[in-house]
C-alpha positions as CSV (number, residue, x, y, z in Angstrom):
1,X,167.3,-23.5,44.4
2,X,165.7,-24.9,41.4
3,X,167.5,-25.2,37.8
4,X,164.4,-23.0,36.5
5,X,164.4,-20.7,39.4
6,X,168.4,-20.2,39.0
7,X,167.3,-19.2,35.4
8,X,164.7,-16.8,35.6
9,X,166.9,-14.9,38.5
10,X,169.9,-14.7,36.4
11,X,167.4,-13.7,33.5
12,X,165.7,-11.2,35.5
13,X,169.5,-9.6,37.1
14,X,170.4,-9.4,33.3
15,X,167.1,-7.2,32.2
16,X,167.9,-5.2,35.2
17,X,171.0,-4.3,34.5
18,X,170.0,-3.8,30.6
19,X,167.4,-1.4,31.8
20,X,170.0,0.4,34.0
21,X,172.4,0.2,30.9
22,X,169.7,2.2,28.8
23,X,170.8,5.8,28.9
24,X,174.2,5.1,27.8
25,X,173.4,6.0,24.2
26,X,171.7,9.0,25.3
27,X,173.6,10.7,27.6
28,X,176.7,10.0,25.3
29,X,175.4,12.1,22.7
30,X,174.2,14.6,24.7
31,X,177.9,15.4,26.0
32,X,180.1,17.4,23.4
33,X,183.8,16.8,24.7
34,X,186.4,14.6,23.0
35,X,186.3,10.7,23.1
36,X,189.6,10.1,25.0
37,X,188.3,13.0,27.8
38,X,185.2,10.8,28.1
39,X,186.8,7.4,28.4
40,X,189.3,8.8,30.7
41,X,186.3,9.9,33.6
42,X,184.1,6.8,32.5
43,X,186.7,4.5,33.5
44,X,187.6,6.8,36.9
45,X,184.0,7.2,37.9
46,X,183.6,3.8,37.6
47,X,186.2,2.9,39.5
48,X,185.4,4.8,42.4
49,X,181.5,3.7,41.8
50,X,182.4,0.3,41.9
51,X,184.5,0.3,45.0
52,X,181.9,2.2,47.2
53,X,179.3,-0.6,46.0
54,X,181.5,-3.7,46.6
55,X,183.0,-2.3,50.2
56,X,179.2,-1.7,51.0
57,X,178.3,-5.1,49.7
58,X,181.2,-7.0,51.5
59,X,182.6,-4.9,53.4
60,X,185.6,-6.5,55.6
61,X,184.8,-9.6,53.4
62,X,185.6,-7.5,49.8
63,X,189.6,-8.4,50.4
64,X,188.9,-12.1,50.7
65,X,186.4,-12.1,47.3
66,X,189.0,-10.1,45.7
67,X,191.2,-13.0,46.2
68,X,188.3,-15.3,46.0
69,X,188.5,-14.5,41.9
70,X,191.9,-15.3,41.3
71,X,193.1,-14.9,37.9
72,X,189.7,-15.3,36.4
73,X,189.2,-12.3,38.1
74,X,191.9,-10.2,36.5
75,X,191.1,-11.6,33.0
76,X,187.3,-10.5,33.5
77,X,189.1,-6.9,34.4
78,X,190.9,-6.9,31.6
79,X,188.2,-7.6,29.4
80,X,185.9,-5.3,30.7
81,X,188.4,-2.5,29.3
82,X,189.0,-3.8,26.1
83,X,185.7,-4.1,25.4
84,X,185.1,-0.7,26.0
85,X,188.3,0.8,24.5
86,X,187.2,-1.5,21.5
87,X,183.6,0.1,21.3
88,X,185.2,3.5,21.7
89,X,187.7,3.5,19.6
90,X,185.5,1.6,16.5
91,X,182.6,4.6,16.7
92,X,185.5,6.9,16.0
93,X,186.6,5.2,13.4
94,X,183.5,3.8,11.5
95,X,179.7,4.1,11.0
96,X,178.0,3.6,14.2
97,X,175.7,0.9,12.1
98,X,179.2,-1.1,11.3
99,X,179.9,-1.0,14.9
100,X,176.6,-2.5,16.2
101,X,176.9,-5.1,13.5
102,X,179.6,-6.7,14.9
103,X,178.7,-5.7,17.9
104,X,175.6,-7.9,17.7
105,X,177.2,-11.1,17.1
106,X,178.4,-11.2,20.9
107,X,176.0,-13.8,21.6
108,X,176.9,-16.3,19.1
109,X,180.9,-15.7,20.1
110,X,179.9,-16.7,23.6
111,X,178.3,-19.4,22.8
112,X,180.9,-20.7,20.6
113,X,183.3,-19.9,23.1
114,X,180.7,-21.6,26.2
115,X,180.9,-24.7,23.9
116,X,184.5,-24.7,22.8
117,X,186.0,-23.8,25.9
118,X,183.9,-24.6,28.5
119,X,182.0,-27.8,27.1
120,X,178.5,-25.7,27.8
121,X,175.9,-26.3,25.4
122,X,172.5,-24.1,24.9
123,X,168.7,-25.8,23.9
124,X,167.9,-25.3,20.4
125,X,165.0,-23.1,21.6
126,X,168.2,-20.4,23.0
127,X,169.8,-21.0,19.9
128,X,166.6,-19.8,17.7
129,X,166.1,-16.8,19.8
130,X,169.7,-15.8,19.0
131,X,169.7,-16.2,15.3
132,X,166.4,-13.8,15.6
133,X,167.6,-11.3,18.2
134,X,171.2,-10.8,15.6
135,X,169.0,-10.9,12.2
136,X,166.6,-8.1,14.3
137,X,169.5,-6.1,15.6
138,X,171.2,-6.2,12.4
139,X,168.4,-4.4,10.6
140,X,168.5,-2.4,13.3
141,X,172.2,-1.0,12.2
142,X,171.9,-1.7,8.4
143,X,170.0,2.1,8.2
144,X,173.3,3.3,9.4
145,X,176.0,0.9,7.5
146,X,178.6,2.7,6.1
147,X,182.0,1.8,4.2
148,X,184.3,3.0,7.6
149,X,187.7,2.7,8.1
150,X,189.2,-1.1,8.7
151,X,190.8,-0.1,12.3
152,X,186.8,0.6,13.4
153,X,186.0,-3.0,12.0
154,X,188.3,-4.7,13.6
155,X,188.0,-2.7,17.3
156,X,184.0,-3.5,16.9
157,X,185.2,-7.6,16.5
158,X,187.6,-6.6,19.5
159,X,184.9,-5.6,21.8
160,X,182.3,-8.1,21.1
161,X,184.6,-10.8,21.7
162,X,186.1,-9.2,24.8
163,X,182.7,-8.9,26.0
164,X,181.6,-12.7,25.5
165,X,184.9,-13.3,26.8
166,X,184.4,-12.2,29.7
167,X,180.7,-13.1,30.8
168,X,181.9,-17.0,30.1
169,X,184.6,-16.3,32.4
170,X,182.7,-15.3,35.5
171,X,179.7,-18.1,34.2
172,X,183.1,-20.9,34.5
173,X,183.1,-19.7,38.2
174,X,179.3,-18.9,39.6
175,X,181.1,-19.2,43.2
176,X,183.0,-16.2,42.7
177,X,181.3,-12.5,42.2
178,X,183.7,-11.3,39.4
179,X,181.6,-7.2,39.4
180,X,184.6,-6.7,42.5
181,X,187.0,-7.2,39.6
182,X,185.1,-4.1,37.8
183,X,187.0,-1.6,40.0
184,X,190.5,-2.6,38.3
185,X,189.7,-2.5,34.4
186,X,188.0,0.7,35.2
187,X,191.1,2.0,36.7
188,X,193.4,0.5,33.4
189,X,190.5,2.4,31.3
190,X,191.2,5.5,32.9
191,X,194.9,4.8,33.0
192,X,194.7,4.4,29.4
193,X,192.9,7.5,28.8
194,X,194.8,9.6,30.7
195,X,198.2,8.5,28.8
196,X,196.4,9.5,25.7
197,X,195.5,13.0,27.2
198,X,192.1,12.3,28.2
199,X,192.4,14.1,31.6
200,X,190.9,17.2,31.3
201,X,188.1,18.4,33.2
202,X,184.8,18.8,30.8
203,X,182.3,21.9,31.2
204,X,179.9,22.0,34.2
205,X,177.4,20.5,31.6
206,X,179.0,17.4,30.5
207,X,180.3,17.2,34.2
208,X,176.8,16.7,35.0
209,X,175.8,14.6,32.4
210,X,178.9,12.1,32.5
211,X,178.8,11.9,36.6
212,X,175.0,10.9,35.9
213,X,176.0,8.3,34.0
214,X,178.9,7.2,35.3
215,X,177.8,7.2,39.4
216,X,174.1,6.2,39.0
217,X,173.4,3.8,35.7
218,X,176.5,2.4,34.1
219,X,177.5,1.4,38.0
220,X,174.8,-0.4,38.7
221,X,174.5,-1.7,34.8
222,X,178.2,-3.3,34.7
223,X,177.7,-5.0,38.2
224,X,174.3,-6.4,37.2
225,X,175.3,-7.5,34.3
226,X,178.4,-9.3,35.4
227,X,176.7,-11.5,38.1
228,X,174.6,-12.5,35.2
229,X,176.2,-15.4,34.5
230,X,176.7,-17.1,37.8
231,X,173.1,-18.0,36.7
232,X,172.8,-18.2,33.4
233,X,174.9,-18.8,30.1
234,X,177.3,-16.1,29.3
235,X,175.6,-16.3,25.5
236,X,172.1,-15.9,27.0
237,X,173.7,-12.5,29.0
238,X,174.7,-11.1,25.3
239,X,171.2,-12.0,24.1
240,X,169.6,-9.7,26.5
241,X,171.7,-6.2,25.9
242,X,170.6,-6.6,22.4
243,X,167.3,-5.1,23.9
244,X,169.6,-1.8,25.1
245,X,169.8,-1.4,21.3
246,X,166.6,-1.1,21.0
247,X,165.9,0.7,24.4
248,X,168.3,2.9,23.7
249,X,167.7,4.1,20.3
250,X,163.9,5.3,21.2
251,X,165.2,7.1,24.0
252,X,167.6,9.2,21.1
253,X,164.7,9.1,19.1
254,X,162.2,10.5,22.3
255,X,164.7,13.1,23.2
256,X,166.6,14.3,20.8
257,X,164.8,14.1,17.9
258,X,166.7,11.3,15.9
259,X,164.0,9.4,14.3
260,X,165.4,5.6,13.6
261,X,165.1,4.5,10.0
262,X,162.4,2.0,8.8
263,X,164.7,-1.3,9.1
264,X,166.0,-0.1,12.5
265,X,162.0,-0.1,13.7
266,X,161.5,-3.6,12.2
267,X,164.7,-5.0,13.5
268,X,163.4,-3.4,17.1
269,X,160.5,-5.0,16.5
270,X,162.4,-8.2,16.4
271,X,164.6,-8.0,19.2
272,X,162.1,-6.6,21.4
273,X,159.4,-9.6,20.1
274,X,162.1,-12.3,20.4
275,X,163.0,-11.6,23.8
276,X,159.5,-11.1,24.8
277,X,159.0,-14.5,23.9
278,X,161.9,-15.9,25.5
279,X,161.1,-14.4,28.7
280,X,157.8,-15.8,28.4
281,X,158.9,-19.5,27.6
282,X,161.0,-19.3,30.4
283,X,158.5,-17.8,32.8
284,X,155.9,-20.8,31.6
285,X,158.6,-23.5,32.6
286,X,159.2,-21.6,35.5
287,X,155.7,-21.9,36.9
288,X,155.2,-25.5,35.7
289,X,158.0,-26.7,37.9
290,X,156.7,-24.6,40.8
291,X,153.3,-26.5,40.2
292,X,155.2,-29.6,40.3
293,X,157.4,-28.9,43.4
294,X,154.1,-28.2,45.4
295,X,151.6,-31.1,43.9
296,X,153.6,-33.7,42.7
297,X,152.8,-36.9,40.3
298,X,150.9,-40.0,42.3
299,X,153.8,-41.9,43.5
300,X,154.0,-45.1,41.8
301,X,152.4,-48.3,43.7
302,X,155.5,-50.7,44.4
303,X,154.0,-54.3,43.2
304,X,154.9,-57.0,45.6
């Protein structure tokens, strides 16, 4: 496999799992019971959702890839749960705008982390489309910015960096599926929850809605998004679920009503323009090293 066909499979696994990721926003806000209850059957839906799909992935083989991760494996686990608990825990305690602030710097903390840690550098062209996507997602959240309380601050840092933490952790070992790991931090979410007093059974209403999410798009969402980087840069993974911001906020807007502010339509704008063109860059070198795979330069004449 090529280097440009590695990247536009890990690109395309990524958009998938961005587009499976979309509702999240939605159905959140449709449900009416308390934060800690919601966590609590996130992280044991999830659970349970991501061991039927990796036992029907791997089967007698999901032991052995367990293993196969290694510590790497346990830190991605652990990750995965701060980085949710962080999100969770800073929308209750600040504006939703300060939240996806910080929030949006994810992919410059994974690439700082990529090249600090790892020794991985990105083109400039990556870089650019960053420094866009951020600027575009942070209009996106200025409508919203509000004064908030410190704690939600510094759980919104928590989770970003969790989150950039662990894609570059699964990108340091692409020979290792790290979305078998998923099953544990869900388990420690729920764990979590439930020592806060999250387990409580919701109505039949929010049942349905939280099942729907949690068995059919946030499964299938987290596991996409975490073989992302056995392909691609953990930073270039961040840079695509900046588009669920903006995916996600007209599907609020389409169904319930909430009509986004004029900077978050620019910002989406952006984002939505910036990744458009990324994908399209990417897709062009794509195709030009296909074209020279199949009708390659003359050789050149050996003189004698």
């Amino acid at each position: 496999m090529t280097v440009e066909t590695t990247r536009i499979k890990g690109l395309t696994i990524a958009a998938l799992g961005v587009l499976f990721i979309t509702p999240d926003a939605l159905l959140v806000k449709i449900t009416s019971v308390d934060p800690v209850v919601f966590v609590f059957w996130r992280g044991l839906l999830l659970a349970i959702s991501f061991y039927v799909i990796s036992w029907l992935r791997y089967r007698s083989r999901l032991v052995p890839e367990i293993r196969k991760c290694g510590w790497k494996g346990l830190f991605c686990a652990g990750a995965f749960a701060i980085s949710t608990l962080g999100f969770v825990v800073g929308m209750k305690n600040t504006a939703a705008g300060n939240v996806l602030v910080i929030l949006n710097t994810a992919p410059v903390i994974a690439a700082v982390i990529a090249w600090a840690v790892w020794k991985e550098t990105l083109p400039l062209r990556t870089w650019a489309i960053i420094l866009v996507c951020v600027t575009g997602a942070t209009f996106m959240a200025i409508g919203e910015w509000g004064k908030g309380n410190p704690l939600g601050l510094i759980m919104a840092f928590v989770a970003a960096t969790a989150l950039a933490s662990n894609l570059n952790m699964a990108r340091s070992k692409p020979d290792s599926d790290m979305s078998v790991m998923l099953m544990f931090g869900a388990l420690l979410l729920a764990a979590v929850a439930a020592l806060a007093g999250g387990a409580h059974i919701p109505s039949p209403r929010d049942s349905f809605f939280i099942a729907l999410l949690c068995l059919v798009f946030l499964p299938m969402a987290c596991i996409l998004i975490q073989i992302g980087p056995r392909y691609i840069p953990a930073a270039e993974v961040s840079l695509m679920l900046l588009l669920e911001t903006v995916l996600g906020s007209f599907l609020v807007w389409l169904f319930l009503g909430e009509v986004p502010p004029r900077l978050s339509l620019i910002g989406g704008v952006i984002v939505f323009s910036a990744l458009a063109v990324h994908g399209w860059i990417e897709v062009r070198r794509y195709r030009r090293s296909r074209t020279q795979l199949i009708n390659p330069d003359p050789a050149r004449e050996d003189t004698h």
